[in-house]
ROVOBA-150366 format. One line per field, with one value per residue (C-alpha): residue number from 0; residue in three letters; chain; x, y, z. Coordinates in Angstrom, 1 decimal. Layout:
// residues N
k	NUM, ...
r	ala, ...
c	A, ...
u	X, ...
v	Y, ...
w	Z, ...
//
This chain:
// residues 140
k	0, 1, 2, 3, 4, 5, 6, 7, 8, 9, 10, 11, 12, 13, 14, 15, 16, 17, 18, 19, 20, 21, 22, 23, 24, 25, 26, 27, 28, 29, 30, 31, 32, 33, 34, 35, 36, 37, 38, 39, 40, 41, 42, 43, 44, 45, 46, 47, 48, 49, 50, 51, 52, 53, 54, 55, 56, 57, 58, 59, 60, 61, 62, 63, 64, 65, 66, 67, 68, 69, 70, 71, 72, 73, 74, 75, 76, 77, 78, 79, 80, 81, 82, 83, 84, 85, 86, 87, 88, 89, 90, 91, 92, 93, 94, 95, 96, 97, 98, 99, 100, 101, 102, 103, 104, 105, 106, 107, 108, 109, 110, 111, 112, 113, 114, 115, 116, 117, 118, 119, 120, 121, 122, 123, 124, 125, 126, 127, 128, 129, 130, 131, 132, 133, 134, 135, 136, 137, 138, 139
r	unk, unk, unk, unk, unk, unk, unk, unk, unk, unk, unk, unk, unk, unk, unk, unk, unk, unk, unk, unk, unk, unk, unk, unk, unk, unk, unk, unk, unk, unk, unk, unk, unk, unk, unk, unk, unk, unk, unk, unk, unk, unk, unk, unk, unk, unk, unk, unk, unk, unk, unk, unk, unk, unk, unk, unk, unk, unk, unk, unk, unk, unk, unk, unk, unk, unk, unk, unk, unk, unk, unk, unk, unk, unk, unk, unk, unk, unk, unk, unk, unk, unk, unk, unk, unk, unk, unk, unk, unk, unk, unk, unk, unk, unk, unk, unk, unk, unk, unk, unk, unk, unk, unk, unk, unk, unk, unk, unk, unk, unk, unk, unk, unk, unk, unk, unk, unk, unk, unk, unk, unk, unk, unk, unk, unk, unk, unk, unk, unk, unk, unk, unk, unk, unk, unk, unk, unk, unk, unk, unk
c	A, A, A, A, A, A, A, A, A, A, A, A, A, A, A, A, A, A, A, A, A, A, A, A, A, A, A, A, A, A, A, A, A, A, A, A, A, A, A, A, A, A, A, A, A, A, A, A, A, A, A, A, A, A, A, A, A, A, A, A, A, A, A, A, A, A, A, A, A, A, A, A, A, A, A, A, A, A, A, A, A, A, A, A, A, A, A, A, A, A, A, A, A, A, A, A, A, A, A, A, A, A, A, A, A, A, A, A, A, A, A, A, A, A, A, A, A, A, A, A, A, A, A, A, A, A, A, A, A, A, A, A, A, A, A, A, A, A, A, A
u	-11.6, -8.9, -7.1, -3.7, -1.3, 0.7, -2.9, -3.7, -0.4, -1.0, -4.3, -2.9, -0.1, -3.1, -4.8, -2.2, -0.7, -4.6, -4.7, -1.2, -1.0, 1.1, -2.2, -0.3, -0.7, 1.8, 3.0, 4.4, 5.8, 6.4, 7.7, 7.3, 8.2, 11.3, 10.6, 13.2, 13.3, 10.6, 8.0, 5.6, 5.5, 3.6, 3.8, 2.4, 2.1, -0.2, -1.9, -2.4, -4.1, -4.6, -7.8, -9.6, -7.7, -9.2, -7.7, -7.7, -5.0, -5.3, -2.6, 1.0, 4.8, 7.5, 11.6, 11.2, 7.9, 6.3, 3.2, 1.8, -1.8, -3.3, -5.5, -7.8, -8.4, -12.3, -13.6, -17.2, -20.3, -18.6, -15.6, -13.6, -10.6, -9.5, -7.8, -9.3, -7.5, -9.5, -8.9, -8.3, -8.3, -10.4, -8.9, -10.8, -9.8, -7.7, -7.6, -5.7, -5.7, -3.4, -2.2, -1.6, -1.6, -4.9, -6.7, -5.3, -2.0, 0.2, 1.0, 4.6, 4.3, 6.9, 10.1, 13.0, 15.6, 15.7, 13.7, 16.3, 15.7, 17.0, 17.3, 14.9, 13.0, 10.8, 7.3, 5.7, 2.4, -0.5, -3.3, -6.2, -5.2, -1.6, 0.2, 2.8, 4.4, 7.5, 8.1, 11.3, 9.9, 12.2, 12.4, 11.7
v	-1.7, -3.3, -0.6, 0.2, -2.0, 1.1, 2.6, -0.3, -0.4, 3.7, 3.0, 0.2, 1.8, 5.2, 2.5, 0.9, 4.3, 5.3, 2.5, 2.6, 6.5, 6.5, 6.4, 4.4, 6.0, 7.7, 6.1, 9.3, 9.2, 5.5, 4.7, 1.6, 1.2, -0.3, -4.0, -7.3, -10.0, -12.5, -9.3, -7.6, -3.8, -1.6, 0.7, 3.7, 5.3, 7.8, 6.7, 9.6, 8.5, 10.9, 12.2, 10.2, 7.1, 4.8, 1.6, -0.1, -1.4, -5.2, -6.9, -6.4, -8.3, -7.6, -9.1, -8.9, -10.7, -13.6, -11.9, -8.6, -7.6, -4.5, -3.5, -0.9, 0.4, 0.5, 1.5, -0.1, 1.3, 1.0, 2.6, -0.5, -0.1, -3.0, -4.1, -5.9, -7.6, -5.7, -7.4, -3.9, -0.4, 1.6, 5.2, 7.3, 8.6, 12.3, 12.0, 10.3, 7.7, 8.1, 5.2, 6.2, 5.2, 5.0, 4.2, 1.8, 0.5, -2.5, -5.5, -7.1, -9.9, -12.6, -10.6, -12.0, -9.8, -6.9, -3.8, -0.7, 2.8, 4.7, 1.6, 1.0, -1.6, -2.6, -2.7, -4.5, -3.2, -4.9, -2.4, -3.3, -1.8, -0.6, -3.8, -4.0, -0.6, -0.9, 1.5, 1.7, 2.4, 4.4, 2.5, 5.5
w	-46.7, -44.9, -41.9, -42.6, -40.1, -39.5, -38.1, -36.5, -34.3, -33.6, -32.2, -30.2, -28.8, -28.0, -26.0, -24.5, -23.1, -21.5, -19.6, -18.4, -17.8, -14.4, -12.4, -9.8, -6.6, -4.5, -1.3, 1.1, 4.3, 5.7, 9.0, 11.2, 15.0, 16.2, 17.4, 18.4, 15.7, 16.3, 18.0, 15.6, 14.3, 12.7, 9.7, 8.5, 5.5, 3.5, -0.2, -2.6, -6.3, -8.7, -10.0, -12.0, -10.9, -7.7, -6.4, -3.9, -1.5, -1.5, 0.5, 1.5, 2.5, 3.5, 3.8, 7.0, 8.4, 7.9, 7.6, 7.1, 8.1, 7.1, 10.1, 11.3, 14.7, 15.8, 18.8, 19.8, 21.2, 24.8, 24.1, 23.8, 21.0, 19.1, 16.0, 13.1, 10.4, 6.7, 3.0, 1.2, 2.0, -1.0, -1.9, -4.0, -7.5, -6.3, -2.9, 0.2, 2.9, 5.9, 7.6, 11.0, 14.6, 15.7, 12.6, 9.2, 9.1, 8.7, 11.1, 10.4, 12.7, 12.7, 12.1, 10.5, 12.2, 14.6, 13.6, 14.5, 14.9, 12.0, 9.5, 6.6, 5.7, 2.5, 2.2, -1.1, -1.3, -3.7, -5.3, -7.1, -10.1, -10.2, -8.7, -6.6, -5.3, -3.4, -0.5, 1.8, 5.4, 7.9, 11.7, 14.0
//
């Protein structure tokens, strides 16, 4: 017995909508520091996924550098505090990851242009699983 097409497409389309169900996550609360074209920043930002929806925060760009870094602040055995350069940032299915001074966040480095207090800028995140998000980041 052949299935009907007119099944056939329903089932596609059922499939098609679980896997694309809006289990992007949410990006909340971005800010970066004021900085002179040419300097480097930082932004911040938190992740919120919903339940039963990981991913993973894989890379990011921006208008505005020539390169963004997401970085995380460690401290050593001695109590020496550093940065180091990480290739993703994992956030669990229902829960949240803050980007904040002193822990993850973003380096712009290389601006293109001045960086001024109360101006936006753009921030093109990559997950894992959702893709690109876009997020406008307030200078402050």
């Amino acid at each position: 017995m052949r299935p009907r097409p007119r099944l056939l497409v329903i089932v596609v389309a059922v499939v098609l909508a679980a896997c694309s169900s809006g289990a992007a996550p949410s990006v909340s609360g971005a800010w970066a520091r004021p900085a002179a074209a040419a300097g480097i920043s930082a932004a911040y930002f938190t992740i919120t996924t919903p339940s039963g929806a990981a991913d993973a925060l894989l890379s990011a760009t921006s208008p505005v550098a020539d390169m963004v870094q997401i970085h995380e602040t460690t401290t050593d055995g001695s109590g020496m505090t550093g940065m180091d350069a990480v290739d993703r940032v994992d956030v669990p299915a229902g829960s949240s990851v803050a980007f904040k001074p002193g822990g993850h966040h973003l380096m712009l480095m290389g601006l293109t242009s001045a960086l001024a207090p109360g101006s936006t800028i753009e921030l093109d995140l990559v997950f894992e699983h959702a893709g690109k998000v876009v997020v406008q980041a307030e200078i402050r």
